[in-house]
C-alpha positions in Angstrom: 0.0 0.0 0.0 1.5 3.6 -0.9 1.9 6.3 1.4 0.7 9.4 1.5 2.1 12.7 3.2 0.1 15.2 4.4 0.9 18.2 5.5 -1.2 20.6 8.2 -1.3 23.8 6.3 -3.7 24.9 8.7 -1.6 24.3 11.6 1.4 26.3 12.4 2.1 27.7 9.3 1.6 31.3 8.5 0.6 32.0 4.9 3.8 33.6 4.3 5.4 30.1 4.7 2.7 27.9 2.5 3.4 30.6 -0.2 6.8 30.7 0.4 6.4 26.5 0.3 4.6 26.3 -3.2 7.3 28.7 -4.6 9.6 25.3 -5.4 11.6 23.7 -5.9 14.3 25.1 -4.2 17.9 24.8 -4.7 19.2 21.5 -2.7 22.9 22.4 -2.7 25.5 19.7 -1.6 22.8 17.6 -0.2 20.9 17.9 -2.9 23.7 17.2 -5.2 24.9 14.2 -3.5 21.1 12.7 -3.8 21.3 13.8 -7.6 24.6 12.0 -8.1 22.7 8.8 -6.2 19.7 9.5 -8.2 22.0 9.2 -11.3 24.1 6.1 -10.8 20.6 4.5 -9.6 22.4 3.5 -6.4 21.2 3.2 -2.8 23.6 5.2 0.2 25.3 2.0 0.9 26.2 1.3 -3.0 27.1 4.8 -3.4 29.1 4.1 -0.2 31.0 0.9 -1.9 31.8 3.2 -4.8 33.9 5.6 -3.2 35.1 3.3 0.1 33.8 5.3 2.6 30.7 4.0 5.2 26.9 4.5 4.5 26.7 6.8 7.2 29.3 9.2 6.0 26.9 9.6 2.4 23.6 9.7 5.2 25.6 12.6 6.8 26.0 14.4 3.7 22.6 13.6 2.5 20.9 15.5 5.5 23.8 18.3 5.4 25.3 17.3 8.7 28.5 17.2 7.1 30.0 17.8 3.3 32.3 16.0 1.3 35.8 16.7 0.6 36.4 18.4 -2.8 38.1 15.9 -4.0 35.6 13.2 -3.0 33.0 15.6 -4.8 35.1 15.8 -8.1 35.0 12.2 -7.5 31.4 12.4 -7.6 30.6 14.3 -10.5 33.0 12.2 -12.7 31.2 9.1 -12.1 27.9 10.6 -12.8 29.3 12.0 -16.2 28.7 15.5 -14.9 31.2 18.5 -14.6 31.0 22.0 -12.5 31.9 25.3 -13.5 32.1 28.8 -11.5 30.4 32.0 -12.8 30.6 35.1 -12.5 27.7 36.9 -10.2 28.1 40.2 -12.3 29.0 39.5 -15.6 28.2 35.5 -15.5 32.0 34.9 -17.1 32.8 31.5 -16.4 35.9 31.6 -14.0 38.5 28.9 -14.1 41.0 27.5 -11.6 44.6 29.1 -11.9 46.7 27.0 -14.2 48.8 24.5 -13.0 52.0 25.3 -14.8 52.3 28.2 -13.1 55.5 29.7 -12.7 57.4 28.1 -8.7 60.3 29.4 -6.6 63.6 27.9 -6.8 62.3 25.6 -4.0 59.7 24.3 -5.7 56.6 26.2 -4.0 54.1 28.1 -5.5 53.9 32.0 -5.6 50.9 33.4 -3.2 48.2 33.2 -5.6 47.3 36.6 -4.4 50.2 38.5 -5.6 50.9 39.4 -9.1 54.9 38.4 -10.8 56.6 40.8 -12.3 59.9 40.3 -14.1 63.0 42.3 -13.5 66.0 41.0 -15.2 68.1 37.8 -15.3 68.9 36.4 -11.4 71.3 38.1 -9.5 72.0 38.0 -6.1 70.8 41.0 -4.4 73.8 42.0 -2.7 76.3 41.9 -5.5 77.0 45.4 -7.0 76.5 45.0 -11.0 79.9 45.5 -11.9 81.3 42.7 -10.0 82.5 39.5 -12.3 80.1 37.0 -9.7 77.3 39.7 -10.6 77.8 39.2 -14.4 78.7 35.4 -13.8 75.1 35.3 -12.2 73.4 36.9 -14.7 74.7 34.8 -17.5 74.0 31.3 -15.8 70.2 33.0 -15.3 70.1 33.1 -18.7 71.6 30.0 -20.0 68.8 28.2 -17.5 66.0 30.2 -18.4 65.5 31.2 -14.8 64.4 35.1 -14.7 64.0 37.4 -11.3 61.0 37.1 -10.3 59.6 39.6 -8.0 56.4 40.6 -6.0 54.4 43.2 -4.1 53.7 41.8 -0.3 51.8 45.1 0.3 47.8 45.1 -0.8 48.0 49.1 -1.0 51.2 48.8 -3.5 49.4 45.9 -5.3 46.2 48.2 -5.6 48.7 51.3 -6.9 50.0 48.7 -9.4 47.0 47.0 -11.0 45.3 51.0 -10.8 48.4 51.6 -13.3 48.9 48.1 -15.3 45.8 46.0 -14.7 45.2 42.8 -12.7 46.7 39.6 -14.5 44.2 37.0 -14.4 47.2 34.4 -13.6 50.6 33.5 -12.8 52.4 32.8 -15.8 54.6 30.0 -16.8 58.1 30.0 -16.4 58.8 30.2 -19.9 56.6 33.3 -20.6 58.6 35.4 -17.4 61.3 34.1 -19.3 60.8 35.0 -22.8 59.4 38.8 -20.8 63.0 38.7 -19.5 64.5 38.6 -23.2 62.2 41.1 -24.2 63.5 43.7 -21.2 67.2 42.2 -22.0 65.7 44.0 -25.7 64.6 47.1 -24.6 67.6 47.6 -23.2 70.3 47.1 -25.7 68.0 49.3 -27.7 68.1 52.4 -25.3 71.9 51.3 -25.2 72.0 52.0 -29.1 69.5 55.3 -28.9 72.3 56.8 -26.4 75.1 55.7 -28.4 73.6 57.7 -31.2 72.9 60.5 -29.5 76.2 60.7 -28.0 77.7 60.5 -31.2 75.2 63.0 -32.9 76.6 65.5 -29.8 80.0 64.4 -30.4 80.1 65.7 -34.5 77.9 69.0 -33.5 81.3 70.0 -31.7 83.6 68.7 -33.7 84.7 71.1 -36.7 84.3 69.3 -39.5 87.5 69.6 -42.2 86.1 71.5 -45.1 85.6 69.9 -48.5 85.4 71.5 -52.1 85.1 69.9 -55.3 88.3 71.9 -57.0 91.0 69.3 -57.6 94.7 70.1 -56.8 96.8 70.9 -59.8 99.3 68.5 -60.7 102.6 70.0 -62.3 105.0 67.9 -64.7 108.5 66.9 -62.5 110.4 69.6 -62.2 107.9 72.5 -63.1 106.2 74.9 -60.5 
């Protein structure tokens, strides 16, 4: 025999709610999902359970929103059901995607804050070596030769406000080899203000220089012995 639910409208509830009630359905959220996943794979808690090697009453707990799953149990989750997520935008309803992960590291092998934003400087150097020194020039060169630019970044969330106010805010860390091909193209820049100056020394240089004076006669050329 079925059963039927009945509900006393006429109880304790205040119009307000039953209005608010028939306004359904309403958005479940992890519960929900995890009973959508369940209702998916046409398994019961305990099969669900089996699948991802955790007890019945851990999917029970998430079911009734006592608890939630990891993230990486709910990835788990979605990819058995054949579904994926994505995050929007509230504003402008862009998708937004997680940072990359070949994301530029420190020479340790951690990642940068994902807060900051990396700016490029140079070739490595160490910071206490005065630039005409041989180990400074040494350094800079096996920099190069690796690949491995200077990396640098603003601790400070006024400076980092100043900054992006005057540049923009990147929408990632980049990968090694674009800080490295940004270092080349500073390494550019400056060989060509390098050649600008030389010019413009140069141009200075002939403005005080007297020039010898030049004329198109051509010397007359006596016979030996005649003047």
């Amino acid at each position: 025999m079925a059963r039927t639910t009945t509900w006393d409208f006429d109880g304790e509830w205040t119009p307000a709610e039953r209005e608010w009630y028939f306004m359904g359905p309403f958005d479940g959220g992890i519960p929900g999902l995890v009973r959508r996943i369940r209702r998916i794979l046409d398994v019961s808690q305990r099969g669900l359970a089996a699948l991802l090697e955790v007890s019945q009453s851990a999917v029970a707990r998430w079911e009734t929103g006592r608890t939630s799953p990891r993230a990486s149990v709910l990835h788990d989750l979605l990819r058995r059901a054949g579904l994926h997520a994505t995050v929007h935008d509230d504003d402008t309803g862009e998708e937004v995607e997680p940072m990359r992960g070949d994301g530029a590291r420190q020479h340790g092998g951690r990642r940068y804050p994902a807060h900051v934003d990396l700016r490029v400087t140079g070739w490595w150097a160490p910071s206490r070596a005065q630039s005409t020194t041989i180990d400074y020039l040494q350094a800079k060169d096996r920099s190069r030769s690796r690949r491995d630019p200077m990396v640098r970044f603003r601790t400070d969330p006024h400076d980092r406000r100043l900054d992006r106010l005057l540049e923009g805010k990147p929408d990632d860390h980049p990968a090694l080899v674009q800080l490295a091909a940004e270092a080349e193209h500073l390494d550019e820049q400056r060989e060509q203000r390098r050649d600008e100056q030389r010019q413009a020394r140069l141009a200075h240089w002939r403005l005080r220089v007297p020039q010898p004076r030049r004329t198109d006669e051509t010397p007359t050329r006596w016979p030996d012995g005649g003047d």
